[in-house]
C-alpha positions as CSV (number, residue, x, y, z in Angstrom):
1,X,122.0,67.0,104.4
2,X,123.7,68.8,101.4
3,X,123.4,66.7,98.1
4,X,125.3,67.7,94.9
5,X,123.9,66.4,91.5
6,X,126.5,66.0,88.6
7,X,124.9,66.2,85.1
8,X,122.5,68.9,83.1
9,X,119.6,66.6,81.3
10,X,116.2,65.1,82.5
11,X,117.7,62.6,84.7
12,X,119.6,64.9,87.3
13,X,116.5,67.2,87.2
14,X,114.5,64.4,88.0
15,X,117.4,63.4,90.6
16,X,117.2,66.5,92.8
17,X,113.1,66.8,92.1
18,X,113.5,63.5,94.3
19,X,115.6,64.7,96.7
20,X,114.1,67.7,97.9
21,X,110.9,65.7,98.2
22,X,113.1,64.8,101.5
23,X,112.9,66.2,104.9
24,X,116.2,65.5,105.2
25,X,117.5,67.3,102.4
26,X,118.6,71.0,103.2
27,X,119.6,71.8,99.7
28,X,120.8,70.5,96.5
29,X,123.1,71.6,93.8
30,X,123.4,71.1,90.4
31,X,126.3,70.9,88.3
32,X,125.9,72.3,85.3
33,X,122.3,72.0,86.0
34,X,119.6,73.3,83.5
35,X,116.3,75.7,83.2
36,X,114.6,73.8,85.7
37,X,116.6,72.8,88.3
38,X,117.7,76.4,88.4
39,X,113.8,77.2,89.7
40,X,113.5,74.6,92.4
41,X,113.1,75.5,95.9
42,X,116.2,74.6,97.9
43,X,118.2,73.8,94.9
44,X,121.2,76.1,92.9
45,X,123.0,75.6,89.6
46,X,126.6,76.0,90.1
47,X,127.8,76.4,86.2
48,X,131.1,74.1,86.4
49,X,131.8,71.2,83.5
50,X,130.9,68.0,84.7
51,X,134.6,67.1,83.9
52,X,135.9,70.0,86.4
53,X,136.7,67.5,89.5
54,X,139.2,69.4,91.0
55,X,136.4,72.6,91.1
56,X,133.2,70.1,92.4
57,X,135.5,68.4,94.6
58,X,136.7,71.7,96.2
59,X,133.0,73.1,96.4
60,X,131.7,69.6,97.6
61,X,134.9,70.3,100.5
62,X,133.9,74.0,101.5
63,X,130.2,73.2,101.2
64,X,130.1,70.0,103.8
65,X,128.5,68.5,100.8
66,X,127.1,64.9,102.0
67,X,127.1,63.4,98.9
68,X,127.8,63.2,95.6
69,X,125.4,61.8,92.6
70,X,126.5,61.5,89.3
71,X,123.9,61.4,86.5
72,X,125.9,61.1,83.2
73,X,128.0,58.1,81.8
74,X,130.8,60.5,80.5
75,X,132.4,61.9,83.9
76,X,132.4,58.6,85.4
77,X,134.4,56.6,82.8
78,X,137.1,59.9,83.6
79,X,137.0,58.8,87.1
80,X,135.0,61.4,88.9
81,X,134.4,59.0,91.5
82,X,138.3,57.9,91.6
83,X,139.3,61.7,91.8
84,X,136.5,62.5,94.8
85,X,137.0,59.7,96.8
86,X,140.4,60.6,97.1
87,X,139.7,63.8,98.4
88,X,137.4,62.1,101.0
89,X,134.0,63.2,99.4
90,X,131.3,60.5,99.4
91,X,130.2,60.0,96.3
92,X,127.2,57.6,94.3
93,X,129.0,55.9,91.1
94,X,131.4,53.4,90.3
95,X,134.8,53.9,89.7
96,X,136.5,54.3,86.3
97,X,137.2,50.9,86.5
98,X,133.7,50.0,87.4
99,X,132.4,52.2,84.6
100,X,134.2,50.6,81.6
101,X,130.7,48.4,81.6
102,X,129.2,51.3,79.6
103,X,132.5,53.1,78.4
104,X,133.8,49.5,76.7
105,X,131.3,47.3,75.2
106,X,134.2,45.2,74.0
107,X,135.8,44.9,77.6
108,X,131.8,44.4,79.3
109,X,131.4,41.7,76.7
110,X,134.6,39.6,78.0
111,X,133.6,40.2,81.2
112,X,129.9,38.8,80.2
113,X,131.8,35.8,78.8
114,X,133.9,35.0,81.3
115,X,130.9,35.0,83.7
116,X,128.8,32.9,81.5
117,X,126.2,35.6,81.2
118,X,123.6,35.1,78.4
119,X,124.0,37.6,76.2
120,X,124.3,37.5,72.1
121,X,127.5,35.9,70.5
122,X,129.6,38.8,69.1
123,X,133.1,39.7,67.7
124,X,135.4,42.5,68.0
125,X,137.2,43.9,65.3
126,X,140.0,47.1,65.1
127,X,140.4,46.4,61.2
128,X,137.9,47.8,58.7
129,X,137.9,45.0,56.7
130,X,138.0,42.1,58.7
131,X,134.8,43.6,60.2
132,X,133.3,43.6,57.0
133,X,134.2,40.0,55.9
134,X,132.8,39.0,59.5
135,X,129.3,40.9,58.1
136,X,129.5,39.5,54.9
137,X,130.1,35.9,56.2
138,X,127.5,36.0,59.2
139,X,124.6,37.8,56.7
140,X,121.9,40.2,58.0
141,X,120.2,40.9,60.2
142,X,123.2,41.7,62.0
143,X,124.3,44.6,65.2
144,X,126.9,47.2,64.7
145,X,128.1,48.9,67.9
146,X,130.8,51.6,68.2
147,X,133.0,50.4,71.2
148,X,132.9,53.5,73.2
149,X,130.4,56.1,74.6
150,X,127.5,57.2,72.1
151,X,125.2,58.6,73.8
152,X,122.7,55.9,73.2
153,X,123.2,56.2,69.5
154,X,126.0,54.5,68.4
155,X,124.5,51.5,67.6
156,X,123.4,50.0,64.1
157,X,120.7,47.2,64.0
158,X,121.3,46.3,60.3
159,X,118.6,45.1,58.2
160,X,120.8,44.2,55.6
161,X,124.3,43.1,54.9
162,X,124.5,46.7,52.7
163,X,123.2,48.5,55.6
164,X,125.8,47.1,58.1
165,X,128.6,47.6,55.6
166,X,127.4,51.3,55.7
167,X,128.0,51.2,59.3
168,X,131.0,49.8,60.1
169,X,132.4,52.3,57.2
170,X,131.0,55.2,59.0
171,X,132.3,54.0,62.5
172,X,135.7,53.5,61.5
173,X,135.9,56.9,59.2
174,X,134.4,58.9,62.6
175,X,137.8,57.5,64.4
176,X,136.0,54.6,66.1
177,X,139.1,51.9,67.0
178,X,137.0,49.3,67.9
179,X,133.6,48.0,66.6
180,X,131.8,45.5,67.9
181,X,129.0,43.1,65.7
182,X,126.6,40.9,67.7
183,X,123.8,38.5,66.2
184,X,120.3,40.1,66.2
185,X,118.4,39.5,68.8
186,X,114.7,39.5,68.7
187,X,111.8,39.9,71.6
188,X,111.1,43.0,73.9
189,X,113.9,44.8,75.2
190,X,113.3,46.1,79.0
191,X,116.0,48.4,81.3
192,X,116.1,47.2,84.9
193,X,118.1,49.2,87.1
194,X,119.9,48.0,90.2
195,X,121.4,49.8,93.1
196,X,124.8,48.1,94.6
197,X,127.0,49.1,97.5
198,X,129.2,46.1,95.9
199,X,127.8,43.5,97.6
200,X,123.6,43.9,98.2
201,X,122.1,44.5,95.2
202,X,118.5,45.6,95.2
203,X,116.7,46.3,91.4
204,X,114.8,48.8,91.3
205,X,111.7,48.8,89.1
206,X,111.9,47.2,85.4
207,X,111.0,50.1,83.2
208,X,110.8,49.7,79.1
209,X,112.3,52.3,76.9
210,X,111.5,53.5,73.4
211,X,114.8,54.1,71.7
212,X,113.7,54.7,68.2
213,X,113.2,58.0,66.9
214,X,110.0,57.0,64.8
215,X,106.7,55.8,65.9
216,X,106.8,51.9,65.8
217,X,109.9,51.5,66.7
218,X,111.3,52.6,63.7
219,X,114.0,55.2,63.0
220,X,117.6,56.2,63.9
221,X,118.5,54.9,67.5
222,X,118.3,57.9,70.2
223,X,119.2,58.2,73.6
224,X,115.3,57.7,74.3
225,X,111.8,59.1,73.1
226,X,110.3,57.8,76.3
227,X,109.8,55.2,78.9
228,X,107.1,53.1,81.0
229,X,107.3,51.4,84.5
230,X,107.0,49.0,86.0
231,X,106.8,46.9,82.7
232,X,104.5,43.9,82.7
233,X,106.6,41.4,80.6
234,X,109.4,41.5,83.7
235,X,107.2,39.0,85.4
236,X,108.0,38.2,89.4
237,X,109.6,34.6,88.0
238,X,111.7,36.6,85.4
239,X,113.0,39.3,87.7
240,X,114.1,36.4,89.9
241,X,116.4,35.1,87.1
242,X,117.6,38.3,85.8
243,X,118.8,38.5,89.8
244,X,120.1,34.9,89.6
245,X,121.4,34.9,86.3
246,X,122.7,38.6,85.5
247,X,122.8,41.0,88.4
248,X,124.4,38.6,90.8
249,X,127.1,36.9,88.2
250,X,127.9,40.4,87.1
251,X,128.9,42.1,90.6
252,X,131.0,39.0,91.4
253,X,132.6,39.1,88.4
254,X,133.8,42.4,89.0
255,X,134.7,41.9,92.1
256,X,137.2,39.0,91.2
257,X,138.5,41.6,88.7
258,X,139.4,43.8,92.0
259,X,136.9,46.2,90.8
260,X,134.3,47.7,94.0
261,X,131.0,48.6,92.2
262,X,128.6,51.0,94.1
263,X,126.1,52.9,92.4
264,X,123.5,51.9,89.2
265,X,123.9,48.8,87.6
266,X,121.4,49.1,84.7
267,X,121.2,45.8,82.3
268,X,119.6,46.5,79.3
269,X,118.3,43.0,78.6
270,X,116.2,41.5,75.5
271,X,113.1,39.2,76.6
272,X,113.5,36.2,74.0
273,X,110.6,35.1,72.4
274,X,111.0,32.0,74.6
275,X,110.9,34.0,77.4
276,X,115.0,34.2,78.1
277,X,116.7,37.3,79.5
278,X,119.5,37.6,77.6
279,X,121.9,41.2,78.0
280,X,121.8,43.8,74.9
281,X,124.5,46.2,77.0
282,X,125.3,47.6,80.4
283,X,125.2,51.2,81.8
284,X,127.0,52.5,84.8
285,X,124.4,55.1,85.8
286,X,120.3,56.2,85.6
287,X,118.9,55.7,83.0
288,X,117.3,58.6,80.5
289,X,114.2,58.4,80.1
290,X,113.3,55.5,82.6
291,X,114.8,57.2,85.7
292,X,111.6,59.8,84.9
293,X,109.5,57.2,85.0
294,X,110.8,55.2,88.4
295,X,111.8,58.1,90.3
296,X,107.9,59.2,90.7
297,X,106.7,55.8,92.0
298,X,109.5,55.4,94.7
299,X,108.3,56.1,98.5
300,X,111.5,54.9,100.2
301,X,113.5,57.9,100.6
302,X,115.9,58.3,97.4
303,X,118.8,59.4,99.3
304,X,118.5,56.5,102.3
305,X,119.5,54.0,99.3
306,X,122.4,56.0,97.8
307,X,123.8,56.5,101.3
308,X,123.8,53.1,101.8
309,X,125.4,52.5,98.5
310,X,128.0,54.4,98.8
311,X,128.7,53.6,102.3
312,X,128.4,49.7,101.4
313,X,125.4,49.4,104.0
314,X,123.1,48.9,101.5
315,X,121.8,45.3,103.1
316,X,121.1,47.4,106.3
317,X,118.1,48.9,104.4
318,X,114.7,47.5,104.7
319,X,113.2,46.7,101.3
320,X,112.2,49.1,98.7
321,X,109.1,50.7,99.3
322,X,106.9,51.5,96.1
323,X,103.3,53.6,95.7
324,X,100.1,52.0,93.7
325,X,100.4,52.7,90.1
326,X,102.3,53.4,87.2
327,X,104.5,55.7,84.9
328,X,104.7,56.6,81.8
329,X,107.1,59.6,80.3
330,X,106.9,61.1,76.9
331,X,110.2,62.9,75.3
332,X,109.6,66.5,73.3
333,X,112.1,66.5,71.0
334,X,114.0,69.4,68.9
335,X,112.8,69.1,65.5
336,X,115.9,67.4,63.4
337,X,116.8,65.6,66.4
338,X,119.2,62.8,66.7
339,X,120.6,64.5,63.6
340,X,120.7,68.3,63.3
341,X,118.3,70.8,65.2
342,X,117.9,74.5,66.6
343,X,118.7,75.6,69.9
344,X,117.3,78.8,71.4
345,X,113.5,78.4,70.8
346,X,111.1,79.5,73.5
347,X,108.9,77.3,75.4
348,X,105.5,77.8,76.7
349,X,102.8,75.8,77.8
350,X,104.9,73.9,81.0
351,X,103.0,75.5,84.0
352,X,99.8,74.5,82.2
353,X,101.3,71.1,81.3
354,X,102.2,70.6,84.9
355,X,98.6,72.4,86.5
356,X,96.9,69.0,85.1
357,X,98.7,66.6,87.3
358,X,102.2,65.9,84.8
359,X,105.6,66.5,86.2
360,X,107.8,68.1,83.2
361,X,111.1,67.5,83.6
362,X,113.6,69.4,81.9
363,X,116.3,67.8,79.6
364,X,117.9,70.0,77.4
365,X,116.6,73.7,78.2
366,X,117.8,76.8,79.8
367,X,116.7,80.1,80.9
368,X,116.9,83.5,78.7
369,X,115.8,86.3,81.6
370,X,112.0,85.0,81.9
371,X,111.9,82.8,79.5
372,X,112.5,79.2,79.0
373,X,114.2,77.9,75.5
374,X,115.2,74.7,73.9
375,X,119.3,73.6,74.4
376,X,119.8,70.2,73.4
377,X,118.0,67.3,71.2
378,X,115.7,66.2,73.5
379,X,114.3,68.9,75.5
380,X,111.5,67.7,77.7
381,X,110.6,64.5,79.6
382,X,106.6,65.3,80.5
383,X,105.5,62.1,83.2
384,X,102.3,61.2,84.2
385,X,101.5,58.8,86.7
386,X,98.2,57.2,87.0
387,X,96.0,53.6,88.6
388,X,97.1,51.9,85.1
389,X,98.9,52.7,81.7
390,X,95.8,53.8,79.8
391,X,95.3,56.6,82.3
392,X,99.0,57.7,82.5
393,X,99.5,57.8,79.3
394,X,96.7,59.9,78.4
395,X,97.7,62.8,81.2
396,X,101.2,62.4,79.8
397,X,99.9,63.4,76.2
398,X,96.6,65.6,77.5
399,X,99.9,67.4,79.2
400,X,101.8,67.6,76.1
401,X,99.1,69.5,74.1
402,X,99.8,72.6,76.6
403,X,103.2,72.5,75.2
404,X,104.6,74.5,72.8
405,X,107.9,75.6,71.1
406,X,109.0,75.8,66.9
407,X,109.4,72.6,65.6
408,X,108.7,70.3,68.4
409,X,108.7,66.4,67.7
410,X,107.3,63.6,69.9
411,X,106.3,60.1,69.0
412,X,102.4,59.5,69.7
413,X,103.1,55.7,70.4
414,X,104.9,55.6,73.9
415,X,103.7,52.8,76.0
416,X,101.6,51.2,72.9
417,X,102.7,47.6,73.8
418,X,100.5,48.1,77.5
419,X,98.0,50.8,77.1
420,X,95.5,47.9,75.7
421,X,96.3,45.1,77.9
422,X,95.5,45.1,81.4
423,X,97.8,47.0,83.4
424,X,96.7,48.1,86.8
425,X,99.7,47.3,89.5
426,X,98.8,46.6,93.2
């Protein structure tokens, strides 16, 4: 079978790196792809927007493409997946309807509500200063969120009431029209990942992310400096309530909005410090940097499941099979990044990186005749998989140290809740 990708980052190279590990696969395409994914075997960038549908549903046509995967948030809160099933294309997303979980945290947070979900109490305000007045009278510390896409990094966890002031001001001066201010939550956030045709759901899984730019969790939020899986706190007795209480709420609540959900339901949930799962947000696709840290522990093949998703025949599949082990993946970061930073600089070192048993995948990067340079904020999503977190975590750094390109940034703490506890998986 034919598979197209949709997206450009770390994710959809680790998407189609997946793929082709199929017999099955004959080929896969990327759109827009990047500097890897143009140098796999079997796989092609095809250098259309991700917000072309009329041209990917046209090649996707003439191409007997078998199906469609959608890496990125933006194209499906457009309705990619509206505009292709229309034109009969089989495709692995939800709807724009379905999507509004990520595009609208106002809109996921009624829904949440209305579902009796736990997740933290919250307002939402369109008026500058009633926002502030809400800050001033609830006190710090205290969450600012911009109500629409971000990238991962339009959210504010205010220390003080100052500091949140700041942020509502900046939201609403950047055009934001709705903000949205939740109590603080406190514990250890974890990302687990489910695949729905609708009406099965099966998690994939639980992965932790490191969204801080600085080591210790400190820093500007970004869309991710790096990920482990599977992540011990997400105990067998936990996962069974997050199911219970989260996963299995949520799809029924969007079904009695009308809304038919197939693809990723990722809940990015807070572990309480008495041990409560309680939702931070929802995302309507893969994860960044987590899928490059599941991806390489599947066995069952990837594209049986999003098949089955998109064809609803998800419960038809026998249970998810997963190898011994664990992952950990490490971002390389433009220097400047989440704020300003170059583009253009080469990179060397991968082939070494990757001779010593990483995978590199390739998030913001493209190719310059022989040579590999930096394109985006993060660049590089360098995975290593190993019997327990102390050894996969050291390949994924021992890996790093091949790498090299002007100004590169990563944080030296990935993984440092686990690497000292004991963390072998059966």
């Amino acid at each position: 079978m034919k598979v197209l990708v949709v997206g450009n980052g770390a994710r959809e190279h680790a998407l189609a790196w997946k793929l082709l590990q199929s017999q099955s696969i004959r080929q896969v395409v990327c759109i827009p792809g990047n500097g890897a994914t143009a140098a796999l075997e079997r796989c092609q960038n095809l250098a259309l927007s991700v917000d072309d549908f009329e041209g990917i549903g046209r090649f996707a046509q003439v191409h007997n493409i078998s199906l469609v995967v959608v890496g990125p948030e933006v194209p499906l809160a457009l309705g990619i997946t509206n505009y292709l099933q229309s034109q009969h294309v089989k495709v692995f997303g939800p709807t724009k309807e379905g999507a509004q979980i990520e595009a609208s945290k106002s809109w996921a947070k009624a829904l949440m509500d209305e579902a009796g979900i736990p997740t933290a109490r919250s307002a939402v305000f369109t008026e500058l200063e009633a926002a502030k007045a809400y800050v001033t009278e609830q006190g710090a510390p205290i969450v600012v969120k911009a109500d629409g896409l971000a990238a991962g990094k339009g959210v504010t966890v205010a220390a003080s009431v100052e500091e949140a002031l700041a942020a509502i001001q900046d939201l609403f001066q950047s055009k934001v029209k709705t903000v949205v201010i939740e109590e603080c939550l406190t514990g250890q956030e974890v990302s687990v990942l489910a695949l729905t045709d609708g009406l099965t759901i099966r998690p994939l899984l639980p992965a932790q992310d490191h969204k801080r730019i600085g080591e210790g969790d400190t820093g500007a939020n970004t869309g991710g400096m790096g990920a482990y899986c599977p992540a011990p706190i997400m105990t067998p007795e936990l996962s069974k309530r997050v199911h219970q209480e989260i996963l299995e709420p949520t799809i029924a609540a969007l079904k009695t909005r009308g809304i038919d959900y197939r693809g990723v339901l990722y809940a990015g949930l807070m572990i309480t410090p008495e041990g409560d799962p309680k939702v931070l947000e929802f995302n309507c696709r893969f994860g960044d940097p987590e899928t490059q840290a599941i991806l390489p522990l599947l066995e069952t093949p990837l594209e049986d499941l999003l098949v089955a998703c998109s064809q609803r025949k998800l419960a038809q599949q026998p249970p998810i099979v997963w190898k011994s082990g664990v992952a950990a993946c490490v971002v390389v970061a433009a220097g400047g990044y989440p704020e300003t930073y170059k583009k253009g600089q080469e990179i060397t070192g991968i082939e070494q990186a990757e001779a010593m048993g990483a995978t590199v995948f390739h998030a913001g990067t493209s190719r310059r005749q022989q040579q590999v340079v930096t394109d985006g904020g993060r660049v590089l999503g360098v995975t290593a998989v190993g019997e327990n977190f102390d050894n996969a975590i050291a390949l994924a750094y021992a890996a790093i140290n091949c790498i090299q390109f002007e100004g590169m940034y990563y944080r030296r703490d990935i993984g440092y809740r686990v690497t000292t506890a004991s963390s072998t998986r059966e």
